[in-house]
C-alpha positions as YAML, in Angstrom:
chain: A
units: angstrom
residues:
- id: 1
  name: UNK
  ca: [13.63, -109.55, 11.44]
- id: 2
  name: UNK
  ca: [11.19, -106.58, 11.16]
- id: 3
  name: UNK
  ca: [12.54, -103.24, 12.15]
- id: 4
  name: UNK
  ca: [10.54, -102.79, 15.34]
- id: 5
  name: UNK
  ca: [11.86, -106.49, 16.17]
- id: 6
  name: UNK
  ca: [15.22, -104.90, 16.01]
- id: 7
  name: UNK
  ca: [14.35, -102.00, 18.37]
- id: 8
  name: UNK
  ca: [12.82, -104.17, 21.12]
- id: 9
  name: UNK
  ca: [16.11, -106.59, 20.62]
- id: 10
  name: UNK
  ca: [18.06, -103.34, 21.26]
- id: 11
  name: UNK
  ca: [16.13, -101.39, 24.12]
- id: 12
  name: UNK
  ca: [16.30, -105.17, 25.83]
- id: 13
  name: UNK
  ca: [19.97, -105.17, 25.45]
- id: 14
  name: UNK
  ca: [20.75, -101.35, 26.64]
- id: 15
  name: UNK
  ca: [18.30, -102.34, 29.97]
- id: 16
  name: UNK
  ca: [20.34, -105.05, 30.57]
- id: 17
  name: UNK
  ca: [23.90, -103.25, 29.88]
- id: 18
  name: UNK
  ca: [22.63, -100.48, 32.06]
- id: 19
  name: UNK
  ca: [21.83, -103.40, 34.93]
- id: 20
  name: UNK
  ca: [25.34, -104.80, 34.97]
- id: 21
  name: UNK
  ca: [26.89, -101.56, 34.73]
- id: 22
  name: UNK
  ca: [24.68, -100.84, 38.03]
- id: 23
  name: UNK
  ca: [25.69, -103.67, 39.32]
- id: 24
  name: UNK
  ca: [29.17, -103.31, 38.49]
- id: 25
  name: UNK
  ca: [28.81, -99.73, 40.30]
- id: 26
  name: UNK
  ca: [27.78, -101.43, 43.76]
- id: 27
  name: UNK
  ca: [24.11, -100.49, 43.47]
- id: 28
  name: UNK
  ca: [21.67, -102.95, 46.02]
- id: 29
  name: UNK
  ca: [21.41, -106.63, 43.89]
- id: 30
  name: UNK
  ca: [17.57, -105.48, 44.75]
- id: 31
  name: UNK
  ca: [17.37, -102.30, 43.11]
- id: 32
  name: UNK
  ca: [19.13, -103.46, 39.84]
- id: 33
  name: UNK
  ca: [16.43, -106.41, 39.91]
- id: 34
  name: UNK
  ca: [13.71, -103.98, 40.54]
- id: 35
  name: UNK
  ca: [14.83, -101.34, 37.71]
- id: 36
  name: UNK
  ca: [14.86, -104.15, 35.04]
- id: 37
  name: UNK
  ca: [11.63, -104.99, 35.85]
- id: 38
  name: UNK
  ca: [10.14, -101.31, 35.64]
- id: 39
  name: UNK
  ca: [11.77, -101.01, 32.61]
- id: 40
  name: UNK
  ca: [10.72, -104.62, 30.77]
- id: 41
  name: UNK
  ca: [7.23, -103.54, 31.71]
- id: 42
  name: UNK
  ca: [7.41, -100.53, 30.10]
- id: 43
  name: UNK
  ca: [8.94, -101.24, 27.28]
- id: 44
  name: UNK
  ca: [6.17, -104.12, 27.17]
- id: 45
  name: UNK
  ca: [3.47, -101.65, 27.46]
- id: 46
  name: UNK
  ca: [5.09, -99.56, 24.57]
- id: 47
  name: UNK
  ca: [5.37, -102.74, 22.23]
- id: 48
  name: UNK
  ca: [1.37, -103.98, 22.64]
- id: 49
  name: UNK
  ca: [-0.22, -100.59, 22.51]
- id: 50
  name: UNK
  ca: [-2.55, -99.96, 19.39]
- id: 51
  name: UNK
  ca: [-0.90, -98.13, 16.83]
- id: 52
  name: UNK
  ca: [-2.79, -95.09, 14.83]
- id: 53
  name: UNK
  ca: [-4.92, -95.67, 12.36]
- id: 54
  name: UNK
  ca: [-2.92, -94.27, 9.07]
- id: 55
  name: UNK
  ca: [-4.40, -93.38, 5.70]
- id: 56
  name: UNK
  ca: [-4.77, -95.63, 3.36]
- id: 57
  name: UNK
  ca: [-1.97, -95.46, 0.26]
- id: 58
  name: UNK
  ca: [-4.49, -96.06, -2.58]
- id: 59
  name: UNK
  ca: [-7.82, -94.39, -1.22]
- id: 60
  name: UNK
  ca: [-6.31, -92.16, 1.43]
- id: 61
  name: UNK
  ca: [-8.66, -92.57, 4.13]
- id: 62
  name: UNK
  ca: [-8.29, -93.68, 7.45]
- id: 63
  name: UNK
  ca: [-10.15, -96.30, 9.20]
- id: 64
  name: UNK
  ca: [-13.04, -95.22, 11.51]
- id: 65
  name: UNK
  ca: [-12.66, -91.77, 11.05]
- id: 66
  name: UNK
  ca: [-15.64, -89.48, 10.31]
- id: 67
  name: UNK
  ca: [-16.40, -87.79, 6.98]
- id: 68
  name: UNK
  ca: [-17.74, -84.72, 5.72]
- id: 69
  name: UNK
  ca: [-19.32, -84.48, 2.67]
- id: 70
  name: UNK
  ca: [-18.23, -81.89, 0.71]
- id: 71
  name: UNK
  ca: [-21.36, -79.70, 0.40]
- id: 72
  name: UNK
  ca: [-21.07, -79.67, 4.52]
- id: 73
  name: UNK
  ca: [-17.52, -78.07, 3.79]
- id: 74
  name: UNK
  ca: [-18.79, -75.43, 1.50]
- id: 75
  name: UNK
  ca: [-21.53, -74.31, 3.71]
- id: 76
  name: UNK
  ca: [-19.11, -74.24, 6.66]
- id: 77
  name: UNK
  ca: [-16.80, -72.24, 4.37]
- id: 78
  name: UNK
  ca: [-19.22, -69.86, 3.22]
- id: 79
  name: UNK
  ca: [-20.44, -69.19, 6.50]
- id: 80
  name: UNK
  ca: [-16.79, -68.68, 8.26]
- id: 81
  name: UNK
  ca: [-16.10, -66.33, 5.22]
- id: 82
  name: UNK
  ca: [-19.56, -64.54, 5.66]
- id: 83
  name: UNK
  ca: [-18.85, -63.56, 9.35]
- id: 84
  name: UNK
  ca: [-15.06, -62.53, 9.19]
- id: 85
  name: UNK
  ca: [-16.27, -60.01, 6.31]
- id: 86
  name: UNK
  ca: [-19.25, -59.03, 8.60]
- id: 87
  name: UNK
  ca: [-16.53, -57.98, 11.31]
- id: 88
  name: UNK
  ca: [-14.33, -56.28, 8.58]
- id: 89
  name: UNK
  ca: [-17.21, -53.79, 7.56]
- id: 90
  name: UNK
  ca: [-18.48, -53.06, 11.56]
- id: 91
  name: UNK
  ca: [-16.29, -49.92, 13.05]
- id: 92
  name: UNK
  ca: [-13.78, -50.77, 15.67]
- id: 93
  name: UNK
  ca: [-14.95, -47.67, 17.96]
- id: 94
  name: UNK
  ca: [-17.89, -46.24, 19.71]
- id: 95
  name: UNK
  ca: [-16.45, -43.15, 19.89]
- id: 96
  name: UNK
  ca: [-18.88, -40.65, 18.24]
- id: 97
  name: UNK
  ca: [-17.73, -39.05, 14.81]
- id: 98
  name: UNK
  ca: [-15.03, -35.96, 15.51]
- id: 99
  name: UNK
  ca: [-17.91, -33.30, 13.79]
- id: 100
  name: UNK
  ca: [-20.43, -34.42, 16.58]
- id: 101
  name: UNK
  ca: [-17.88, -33.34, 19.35]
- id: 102
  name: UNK
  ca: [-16.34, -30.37, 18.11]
- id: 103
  name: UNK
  ca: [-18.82, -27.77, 19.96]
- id: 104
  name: UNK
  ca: [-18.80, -29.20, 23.36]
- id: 105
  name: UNK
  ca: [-16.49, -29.22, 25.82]
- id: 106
  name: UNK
  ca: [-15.70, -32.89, 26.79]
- id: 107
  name: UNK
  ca: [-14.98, -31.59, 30.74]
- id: 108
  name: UNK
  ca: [-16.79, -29.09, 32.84]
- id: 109
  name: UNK
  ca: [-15.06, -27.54, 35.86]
- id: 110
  name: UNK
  ca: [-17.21, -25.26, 38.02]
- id: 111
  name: UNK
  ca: [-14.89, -23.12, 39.69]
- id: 112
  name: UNK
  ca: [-16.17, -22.01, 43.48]
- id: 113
  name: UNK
  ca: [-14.25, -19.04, 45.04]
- id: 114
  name: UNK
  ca: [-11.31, -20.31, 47.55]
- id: 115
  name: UNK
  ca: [-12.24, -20.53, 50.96]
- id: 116
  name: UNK
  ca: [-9.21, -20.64, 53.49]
- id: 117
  name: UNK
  ca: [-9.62, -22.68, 56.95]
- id: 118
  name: UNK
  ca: [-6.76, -20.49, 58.15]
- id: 119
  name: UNK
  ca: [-7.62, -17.95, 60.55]
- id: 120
  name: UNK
  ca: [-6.75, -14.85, 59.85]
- id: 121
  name: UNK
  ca: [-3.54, -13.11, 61.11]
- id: 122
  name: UNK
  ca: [-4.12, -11.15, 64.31]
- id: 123
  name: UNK
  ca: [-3.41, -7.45, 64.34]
- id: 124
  name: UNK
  ca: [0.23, -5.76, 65.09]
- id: 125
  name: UNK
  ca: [0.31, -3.98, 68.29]
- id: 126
  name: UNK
  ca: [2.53, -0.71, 67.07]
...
C-alpha cells in the first residue's frame, strides 16, 4: 500500500469515527448522513486533483515550464544592475545647493503699520 493509499484509508476512517461519535451525541440521523457525504466528496476532490509538475532528479527541469536561455538572463541582469546604479548616482533632493541660498531670505514679511477698529476713548469730563 502506497503512502497516499494509507492517508485516504485514514481520513475515511476519522470521517466515519467522527459520524458515529455524532451520532452517538444525538445529532439528526440526516445531518450525520449529510456531513459524510460533504466530506467523502471532498476528500474525493483532494485525491483526483493534478499534482505539480516537479523537477526532474537527473535533468532538473520541470515539465511544461518555460525557459530562458541564458544570454536572456545576462541581458536582464545587466540591465537591472545598470538602472539601480543609475538611481544610486541621481541626488535624492531638489533642494538647491546651501551656497545658492545663503544671501536671500527664504520669507518676506511686509510689515503695514497697525490699524485699530476700536474707537477711540471718549474724553473725561473733569
Amino acid at each position: 500500500m502506497s503512502p497516499f493509499a494509507g492517508y485516504l484509508l485514514g481520513l475515511v476512517v476519522l470521517v466515519a469515527g467522527l459520524a458515529v461519535a455524532a451520532y452517538l451525541l444525538n445529532v439528526p440521523t440526516a445531518a450525520v448522513i449529510a456531513a459524510v457525504i460533504v466530506a467523502l466528496v471532498a476528500i474525493g476532490a483532494w485525491a483526483t486533483r493534478r499534482p505539480r509538475a516537479r523537477p526532474s532528479k537527473f535533468t532538473g527541469e520541470t515539465t511544461n515550464a518555460p525557459t530562458l536561455d541564458s544570454t536572456v538572463l545576462t541581458g536582464l541582469k545587466t540591465t537591472m544592475m545598470e538602472q539601480a546604479q543609475a538611481t544610486r548616482t541621481q541626488p535624492t533632493t531638489r533642494m538647491p545647493p546651501a551656497s545658492e541660498s545663503r544671501g536671500q531670505p527664504t520669507t518676506h514679511i511686509d510689515r503695514q503699520p497697525a490699524v485699530s477698529k476700536r474707537k477711540p476713548p471718549a474724553p473725561d469730563d473733569g
